[in-house]
C-alpha positions in Angstrom: 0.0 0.0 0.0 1.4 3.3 -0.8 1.9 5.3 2.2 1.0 9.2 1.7 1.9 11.8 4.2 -0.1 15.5 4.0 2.1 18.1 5.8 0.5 21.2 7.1 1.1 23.9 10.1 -1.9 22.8 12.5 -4.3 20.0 12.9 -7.3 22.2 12.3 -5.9 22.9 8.3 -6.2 19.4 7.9 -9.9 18.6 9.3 -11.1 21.6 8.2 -9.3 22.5 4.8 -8.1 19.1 3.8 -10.7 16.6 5.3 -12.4 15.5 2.8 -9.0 14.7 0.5 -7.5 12.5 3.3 -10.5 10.5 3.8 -10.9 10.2 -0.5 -7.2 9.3 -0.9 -8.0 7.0 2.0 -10.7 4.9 0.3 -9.0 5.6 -3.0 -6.0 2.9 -1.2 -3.8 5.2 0.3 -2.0 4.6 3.8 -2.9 8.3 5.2 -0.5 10.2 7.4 -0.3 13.7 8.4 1.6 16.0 10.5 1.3 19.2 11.8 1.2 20.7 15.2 -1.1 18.6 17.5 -4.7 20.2 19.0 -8.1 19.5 19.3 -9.0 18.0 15.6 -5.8 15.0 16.0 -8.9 12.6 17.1 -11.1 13.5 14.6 -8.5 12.4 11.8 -7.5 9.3 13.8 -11.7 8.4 13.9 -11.1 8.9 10.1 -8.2 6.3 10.2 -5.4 8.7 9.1 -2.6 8.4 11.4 -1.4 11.6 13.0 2.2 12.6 13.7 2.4 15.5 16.2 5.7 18.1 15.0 6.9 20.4 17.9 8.5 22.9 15.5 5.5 23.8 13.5 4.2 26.8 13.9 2.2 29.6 12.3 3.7 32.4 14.2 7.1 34.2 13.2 9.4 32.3 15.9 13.0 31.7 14.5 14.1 29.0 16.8 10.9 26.6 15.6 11.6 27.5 11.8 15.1 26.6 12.0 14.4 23.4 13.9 11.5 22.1 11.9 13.5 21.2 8.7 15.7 18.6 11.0 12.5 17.9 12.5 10.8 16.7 9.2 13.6 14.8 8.0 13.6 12.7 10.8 10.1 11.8 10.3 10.5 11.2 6.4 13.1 9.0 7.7 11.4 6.6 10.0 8.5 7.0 8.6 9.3 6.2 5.2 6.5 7.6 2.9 6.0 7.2 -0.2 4.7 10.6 -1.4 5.2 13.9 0.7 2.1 16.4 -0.1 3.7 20.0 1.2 1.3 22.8 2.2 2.6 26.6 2.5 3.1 28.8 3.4 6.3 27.4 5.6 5.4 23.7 5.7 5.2 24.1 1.8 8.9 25.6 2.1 11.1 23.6 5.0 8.9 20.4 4.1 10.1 19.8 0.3 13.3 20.6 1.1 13.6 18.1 3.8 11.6 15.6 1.9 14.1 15.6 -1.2 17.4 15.8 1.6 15.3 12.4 3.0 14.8 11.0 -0.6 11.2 10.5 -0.5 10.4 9.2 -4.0 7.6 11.4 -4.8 7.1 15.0 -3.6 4.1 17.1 -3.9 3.3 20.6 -2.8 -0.2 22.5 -3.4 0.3 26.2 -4.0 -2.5 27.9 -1.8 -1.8 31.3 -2.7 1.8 33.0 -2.7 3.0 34.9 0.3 3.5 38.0 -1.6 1.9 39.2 -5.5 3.5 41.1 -7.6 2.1 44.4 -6.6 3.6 44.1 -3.4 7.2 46.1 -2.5 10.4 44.4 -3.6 11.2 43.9 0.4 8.6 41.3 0.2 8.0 39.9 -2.9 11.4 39.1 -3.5 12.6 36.9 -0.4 8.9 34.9 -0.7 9.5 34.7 -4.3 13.6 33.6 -3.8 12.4 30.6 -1.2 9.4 29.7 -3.9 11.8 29.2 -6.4 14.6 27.0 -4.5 11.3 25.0 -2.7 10.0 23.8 -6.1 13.3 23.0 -7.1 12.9 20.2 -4.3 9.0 18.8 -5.9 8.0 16.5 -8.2 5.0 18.4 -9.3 3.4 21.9 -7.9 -0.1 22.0 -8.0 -1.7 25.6 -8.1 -5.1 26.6 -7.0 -4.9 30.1 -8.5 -4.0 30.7 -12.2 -2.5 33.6 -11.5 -0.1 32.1 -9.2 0.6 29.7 -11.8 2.2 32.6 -14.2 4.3 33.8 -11.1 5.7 31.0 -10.6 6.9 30.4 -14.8 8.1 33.5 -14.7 10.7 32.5 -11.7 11.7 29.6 -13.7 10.0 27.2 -12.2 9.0 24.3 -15.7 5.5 24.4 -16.5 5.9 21.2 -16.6 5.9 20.8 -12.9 2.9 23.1 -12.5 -0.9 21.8 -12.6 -3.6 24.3 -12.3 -5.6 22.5 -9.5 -8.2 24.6 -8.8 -10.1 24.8 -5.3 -13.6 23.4 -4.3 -15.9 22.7 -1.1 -18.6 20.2 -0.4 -21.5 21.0 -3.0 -23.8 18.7 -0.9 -23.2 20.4 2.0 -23.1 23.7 0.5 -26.3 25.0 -1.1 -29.4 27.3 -1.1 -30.9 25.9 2.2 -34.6 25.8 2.4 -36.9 28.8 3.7 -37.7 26.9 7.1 -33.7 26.7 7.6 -33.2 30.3 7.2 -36.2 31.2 9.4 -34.8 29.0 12.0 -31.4 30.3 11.9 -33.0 34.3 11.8 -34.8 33.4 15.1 -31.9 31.6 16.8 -29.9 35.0 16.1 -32.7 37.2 16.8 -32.8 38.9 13.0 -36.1 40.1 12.3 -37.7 39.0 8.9 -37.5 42.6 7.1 -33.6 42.8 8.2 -31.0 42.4 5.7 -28.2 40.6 7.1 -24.7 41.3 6.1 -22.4 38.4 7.2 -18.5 37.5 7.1 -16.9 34.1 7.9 -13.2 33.7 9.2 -10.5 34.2 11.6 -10.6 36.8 13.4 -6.8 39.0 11.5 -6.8 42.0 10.6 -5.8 40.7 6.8 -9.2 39.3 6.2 -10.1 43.5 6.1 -11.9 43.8 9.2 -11.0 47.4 9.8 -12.6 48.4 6.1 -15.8 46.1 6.7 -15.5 47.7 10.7 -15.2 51.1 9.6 -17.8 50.9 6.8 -20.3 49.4 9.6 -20.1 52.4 11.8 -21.4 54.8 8.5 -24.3 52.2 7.5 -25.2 50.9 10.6 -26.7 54.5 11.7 -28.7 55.4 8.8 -29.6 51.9 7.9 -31.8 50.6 10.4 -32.7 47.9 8.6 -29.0 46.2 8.9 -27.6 43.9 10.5 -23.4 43.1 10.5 -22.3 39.9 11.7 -19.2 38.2 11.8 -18.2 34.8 12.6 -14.8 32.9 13.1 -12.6 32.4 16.1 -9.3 34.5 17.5 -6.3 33.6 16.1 -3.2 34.9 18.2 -0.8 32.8 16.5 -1.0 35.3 13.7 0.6 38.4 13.6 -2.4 40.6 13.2 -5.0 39.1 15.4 -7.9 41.1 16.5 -7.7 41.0 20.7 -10.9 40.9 22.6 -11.0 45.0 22.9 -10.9 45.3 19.3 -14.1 42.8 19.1 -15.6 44.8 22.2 -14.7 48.7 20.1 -16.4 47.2 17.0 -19.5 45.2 19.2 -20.0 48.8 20.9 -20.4 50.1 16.8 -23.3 47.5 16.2 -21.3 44.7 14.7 -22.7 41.6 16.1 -20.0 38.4 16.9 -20.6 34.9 16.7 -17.5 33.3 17.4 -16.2 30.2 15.5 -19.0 28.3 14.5 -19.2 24.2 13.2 -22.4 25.0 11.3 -21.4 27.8 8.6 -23.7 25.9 5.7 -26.5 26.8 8.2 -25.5 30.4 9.2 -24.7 31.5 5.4 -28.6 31.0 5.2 -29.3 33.6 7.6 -27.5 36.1 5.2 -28.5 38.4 2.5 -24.9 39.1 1.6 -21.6 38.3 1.9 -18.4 39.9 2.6 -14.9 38.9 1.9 -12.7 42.4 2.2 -9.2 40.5 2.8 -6.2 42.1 1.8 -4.3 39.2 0.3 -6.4 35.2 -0.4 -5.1 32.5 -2.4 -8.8 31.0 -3.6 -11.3 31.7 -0.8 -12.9 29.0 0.5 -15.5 31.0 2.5 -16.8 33.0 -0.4 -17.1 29.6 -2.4 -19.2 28.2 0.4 -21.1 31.8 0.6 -21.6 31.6 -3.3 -22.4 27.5 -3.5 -25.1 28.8 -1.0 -26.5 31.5 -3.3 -25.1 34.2 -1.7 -24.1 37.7 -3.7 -20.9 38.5 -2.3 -18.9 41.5 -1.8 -15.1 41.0 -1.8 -11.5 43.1 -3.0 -10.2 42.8 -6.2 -7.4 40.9 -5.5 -6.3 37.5 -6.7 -8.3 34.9 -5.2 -11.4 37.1 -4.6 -11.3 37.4 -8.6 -11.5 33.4 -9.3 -14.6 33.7 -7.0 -16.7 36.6 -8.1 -17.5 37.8 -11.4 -18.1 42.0 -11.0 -21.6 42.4 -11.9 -22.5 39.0 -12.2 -21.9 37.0 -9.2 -21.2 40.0 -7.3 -19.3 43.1 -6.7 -15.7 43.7 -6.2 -14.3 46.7 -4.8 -10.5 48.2 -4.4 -8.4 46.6 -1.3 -8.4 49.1 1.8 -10.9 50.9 0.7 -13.5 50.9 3.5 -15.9 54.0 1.1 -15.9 51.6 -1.8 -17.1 48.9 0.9 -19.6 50.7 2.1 -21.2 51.8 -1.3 -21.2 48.4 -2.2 -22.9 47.0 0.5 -25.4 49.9 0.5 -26.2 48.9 -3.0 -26.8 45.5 -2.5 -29.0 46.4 1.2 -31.2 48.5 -1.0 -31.8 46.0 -4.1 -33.6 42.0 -2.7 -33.9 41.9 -6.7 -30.4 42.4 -7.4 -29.6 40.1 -4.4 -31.7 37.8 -5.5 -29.5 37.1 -9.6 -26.6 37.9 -8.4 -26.7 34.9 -5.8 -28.2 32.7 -8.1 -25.2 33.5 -10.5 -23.0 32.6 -8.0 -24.7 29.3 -7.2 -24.5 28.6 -10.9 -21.1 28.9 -10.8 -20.4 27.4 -7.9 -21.5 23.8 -9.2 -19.8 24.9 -12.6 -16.5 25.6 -11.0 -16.3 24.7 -7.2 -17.0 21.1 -6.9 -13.9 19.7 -4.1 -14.7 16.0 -6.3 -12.8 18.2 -9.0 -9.8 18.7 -6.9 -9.4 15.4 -5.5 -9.3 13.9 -8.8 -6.7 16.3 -10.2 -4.6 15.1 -6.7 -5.1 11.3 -7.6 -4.2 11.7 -10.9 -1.0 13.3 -10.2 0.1 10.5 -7.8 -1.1 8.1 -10.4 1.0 10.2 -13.0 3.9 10.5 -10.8 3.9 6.7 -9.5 3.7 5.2 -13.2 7.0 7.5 -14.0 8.6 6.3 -11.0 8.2 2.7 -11.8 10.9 0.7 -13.0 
């Protein structure tokens, strides 16, 4: 049996993100590993039969010591462990891990591309050192698969062979994403306490200042006044590994402006039903995986115009997008879409439409298998 191993920061990337692919590859034949930092979702994979390795040095904070150690760290895993396919996932995992894996010789080494650190609008300070490790990383793979096709033409512009790069796309669970019937939504309204005539304006994720919470905060406090027919409400946990976390007095300032917090919640294909809109205003995304659960659910969604945001919603169509950090552009657009149930109504069932066109996960696990399977039958002997 071939023995795969998934290598990610924290346990909760791979329950939550990456889930569904272990348990496919599993029934698909593979021997499932994965390592990561341990935490609260390790016996959730182990229910699912993929055997957890706990790593002391990963870590999604910048700490020096850990990064330096984790390389040695991984080796010595790859190994004992032996694996027959690494699967790398960045940002640092996706770095240290393919290095270590081609120092270990692991015959077959994978990485998925969630989304660059840095895109080429941003300064030379950072683009350049994210692109420079990039380059020498995928040096170290067998093949790169890319979710966004913009981070595709990075990469083969920094020399990296296309053919080593897969577009592979990104997808969520279509059967548990999807317009929810009336009684749901009622249900959910009344559990929040959200009055029928209210148009709910919701945003799902962690709780960093990159996912543009000042611009959706600050464009709150000039709707929420004049608008009494609003309603702003975010849900996703803290996240003070990151370096821009929102602390409990930053949730308390924006509470105190009439945003309304959930906290993390294990039901979003149930609270997406509640909303009218939603709102991705992140500064930087690889391919959102909240907005495609927000459009799969029929959802118009308001989000930058960056890449990621872009693959998602079609200006117009499926949505609106407006300029990053720019909490008057965000405002407009919500105000738009708060005044218009008719142009709510196409524009999420747009995005539904092109949801199942384009964000089926089935989709994405296939292009996966097939590059083991592609990778395996050149390896043979």
């Amino acid at each position: 049996m071939t023995r795969l191993l998934h290598i990610t920061t924290t346990d909760i990337s791979l329950e939550l993100l990456l889930g569904p692919q272990l348990r496919a590859f599993r029934d698909a034949g593979y021997e499932v590993h994965a390592a990561s930092a341990p935490g609260p979702f390790v016996d959730g994979l182990a229910a699912d039969g993929i055997v957890h390795h706990p790593l002391r040095h990963a870590t999604r904070a910048f700490a020096v010591g850990h990064d330096l150690a984790a390389p040695a760290e991984l080796y010595r895993l790859f190994h004992g462990l032996r694996p027959d396919i690494v699967h790398t996932h960045n940002p640092k995992p996706g770095v240290y891990g393919r290095l270590a894996a081609r120092a270990a010789r692991v015959p077959l080494v994978v990485n998925t591309q969630h989304g660059l650190y840095a895109q080429p609008a941003d300064r030379a300070a950072r683009r350049l050192p994210v692109y420079a490790l990039e380059r020498l990383a995928a040096a170290c793979s067998d093949v790169e698969l890319v979710q966004n096709p913009e981070d595709l033409e990075t990469l083969a512009r920094l020399g990296v062979p296309r053919a080593k790069l897969r577009l592979l796309g990104n997808g969520v669970d279509l059967e548990r994403f999807g317009p929810q019937p009336e009684f749901v939504r009622k249900a959910v309204r009344a559990e929040l306490g959200v009055d029928d005539d209210q148009v709910v304006v919701g945003a799902v994720g962690r709780l960093v200042w990159e996912k543009g919470y000042a611009e959706l905060f600050a464009a709150a406090r000039r709707l929420l006044p004049r608008r009494r027919d609003l309603t702003v409400v975010v849900a996703g946990p803290f996240d003070a590994d990151k370096g821009d976390p929102l602390t409990p007095a930053d949730v308390a300032a924006a509470e105190a402006a009439g945003v309304r917090f959930l906290g993390h919640r294990d039901d979003p294909e149930r609270l997406y039903a509640a909303f009218d809109m939603y709102v991705l205003a992140s500064h930087r995304e690889g391919f959102p995986r909240s907005a495609m659960e927000a459009a799969a659910s029929a959802l118009p969604i308001v989000a930058t115009d960056i890449r990621g945001c872009r693959e998602v919603v079609e200006d117009g169509r499926t949505g609106l997008l407006v300029p990053v950090r720019d909490p008057a552009a965000l405002e407009a657009a919500i105000d738009r879409l708060a005044g218009d149930a008719e142009f709510r109504r196409r524009l999420g069932e747009a995005a539904a439409a092109k949801a199942r066109d384009e964000f089926d996960q089935r989709r994405v696990i296939a292009r996966t298998l097939d590059a083991y399977a592609g990778l395996k039958a050149r390896n043979q002997p």
